[in-house]
C-alpha positions as CSV (number, residue, x, y, z in Angstrom):
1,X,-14.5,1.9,-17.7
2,X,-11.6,2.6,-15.3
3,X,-10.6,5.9,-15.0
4,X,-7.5,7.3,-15.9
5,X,-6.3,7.9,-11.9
6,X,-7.0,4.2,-11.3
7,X,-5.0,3.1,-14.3
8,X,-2.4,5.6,-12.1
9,X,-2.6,4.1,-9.4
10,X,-2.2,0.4,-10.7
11,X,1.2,1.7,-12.0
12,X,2.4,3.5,-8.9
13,X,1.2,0.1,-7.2
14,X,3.5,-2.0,-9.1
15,X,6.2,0.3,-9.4
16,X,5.5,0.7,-5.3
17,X,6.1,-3.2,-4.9
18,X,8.9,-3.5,-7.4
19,X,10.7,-0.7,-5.2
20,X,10.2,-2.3,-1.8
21,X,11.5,-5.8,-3.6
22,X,15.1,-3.6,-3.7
23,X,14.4,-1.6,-0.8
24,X,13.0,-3.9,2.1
25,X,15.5,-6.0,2.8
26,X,18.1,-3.0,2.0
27,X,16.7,-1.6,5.2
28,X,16.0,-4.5,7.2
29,X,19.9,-5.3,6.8
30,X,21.0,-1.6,7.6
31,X,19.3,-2.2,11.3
32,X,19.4,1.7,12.2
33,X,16.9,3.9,13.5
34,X,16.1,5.4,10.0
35,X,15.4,2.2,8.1
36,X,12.9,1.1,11.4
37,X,11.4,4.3,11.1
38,X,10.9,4.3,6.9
39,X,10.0,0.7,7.6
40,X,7.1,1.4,10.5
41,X,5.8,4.5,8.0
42,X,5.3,1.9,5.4
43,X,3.4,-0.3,7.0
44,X,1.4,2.4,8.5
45,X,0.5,3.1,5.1
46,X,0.0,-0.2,4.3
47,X,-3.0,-0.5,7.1
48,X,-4.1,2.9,5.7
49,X,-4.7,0.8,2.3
50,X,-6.2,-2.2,4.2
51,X,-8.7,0.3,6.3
52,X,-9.9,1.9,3.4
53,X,-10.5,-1.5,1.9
54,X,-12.4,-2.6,4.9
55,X,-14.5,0.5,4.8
56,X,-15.2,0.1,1.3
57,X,-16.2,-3.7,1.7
58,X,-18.2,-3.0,4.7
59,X,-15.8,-5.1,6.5
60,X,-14.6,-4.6,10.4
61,X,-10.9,-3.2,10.8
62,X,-8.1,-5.6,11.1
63,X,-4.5,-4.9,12.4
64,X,-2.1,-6.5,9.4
65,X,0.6,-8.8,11.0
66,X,3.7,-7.6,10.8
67,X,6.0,-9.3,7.8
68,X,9.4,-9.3,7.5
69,X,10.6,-6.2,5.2
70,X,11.4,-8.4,2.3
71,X,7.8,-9.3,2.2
72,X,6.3,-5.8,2.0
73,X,5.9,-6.1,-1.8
74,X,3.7,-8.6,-1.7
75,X,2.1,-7.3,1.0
76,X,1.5,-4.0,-1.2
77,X,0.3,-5.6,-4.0
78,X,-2.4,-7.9,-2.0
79,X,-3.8,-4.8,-0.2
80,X,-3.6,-2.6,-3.4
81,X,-5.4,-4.9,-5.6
82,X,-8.1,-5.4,-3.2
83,X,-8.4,-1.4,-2.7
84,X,-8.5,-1.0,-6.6
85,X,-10.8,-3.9,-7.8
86,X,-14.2,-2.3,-6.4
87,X,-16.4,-1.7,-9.2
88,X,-19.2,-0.2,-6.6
89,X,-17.0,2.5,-5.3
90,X,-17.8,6.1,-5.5
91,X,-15.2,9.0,-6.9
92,X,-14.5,10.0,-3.4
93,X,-13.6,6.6,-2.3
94,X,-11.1,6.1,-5.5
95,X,-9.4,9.6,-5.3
96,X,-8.4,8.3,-1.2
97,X,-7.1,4.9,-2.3
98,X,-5.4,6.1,-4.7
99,X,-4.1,9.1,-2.6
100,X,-3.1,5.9,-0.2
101,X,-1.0,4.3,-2.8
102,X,0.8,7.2,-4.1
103,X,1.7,8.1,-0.1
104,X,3.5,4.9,0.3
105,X,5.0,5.1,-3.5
106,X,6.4,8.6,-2.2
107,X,8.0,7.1,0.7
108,X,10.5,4.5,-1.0
């Protein structure tokens, strides 16, 4: 049974992905410092999703390549799938991924 802060954190990860459909390429077309910055935090929490993963899975580290803003959603919802689906995962482990989520769901 999933608990309740996964089922959270599935919703927050859609809502996350439906907000950076609108949002991405609303900051990629502004071109100012802001939107670079809100973009590079992000995808800095993006890798924070995909390291967590890679801990989780016993898997080495990998740098994510860098997508075009209008591709973050998907990007989102790839990496926060793969955090979630892990049956084997301890408490711990769940209450950072979905601390991870909700980070990048608070910045957009």
């Amino acid at each position: 049974m999933l608990s309740p802060t996964h089922d959270e954190a599935a919703k927050r990860l859609d809502r996350l992905a439906d907000r950076l459909r609108v949002v991405g390429p609303r900051l990629a077309a502004r071109q100012s410092a802001e939107a670079a910055e809100l973009i590079a935090q992000v995808r800095a929490g993006l890798q924070r999703i995909a390291d967590l993963t890679a801990d989780a899975d016993g898997e080495p580290r990998r740098p994510l390549p860098v997508l075009k803003a209008h591709a973050l959603a998907d990007q989102a919802l790839v990496l926060g799938n793969d955090l979630l689906k892990g049956g084997e995962r301890s408490d711990v482990f769940r209450v950072e991924a979905v601390a991870a989520i909700l980070a990048v769901h608070d910045l957009v």
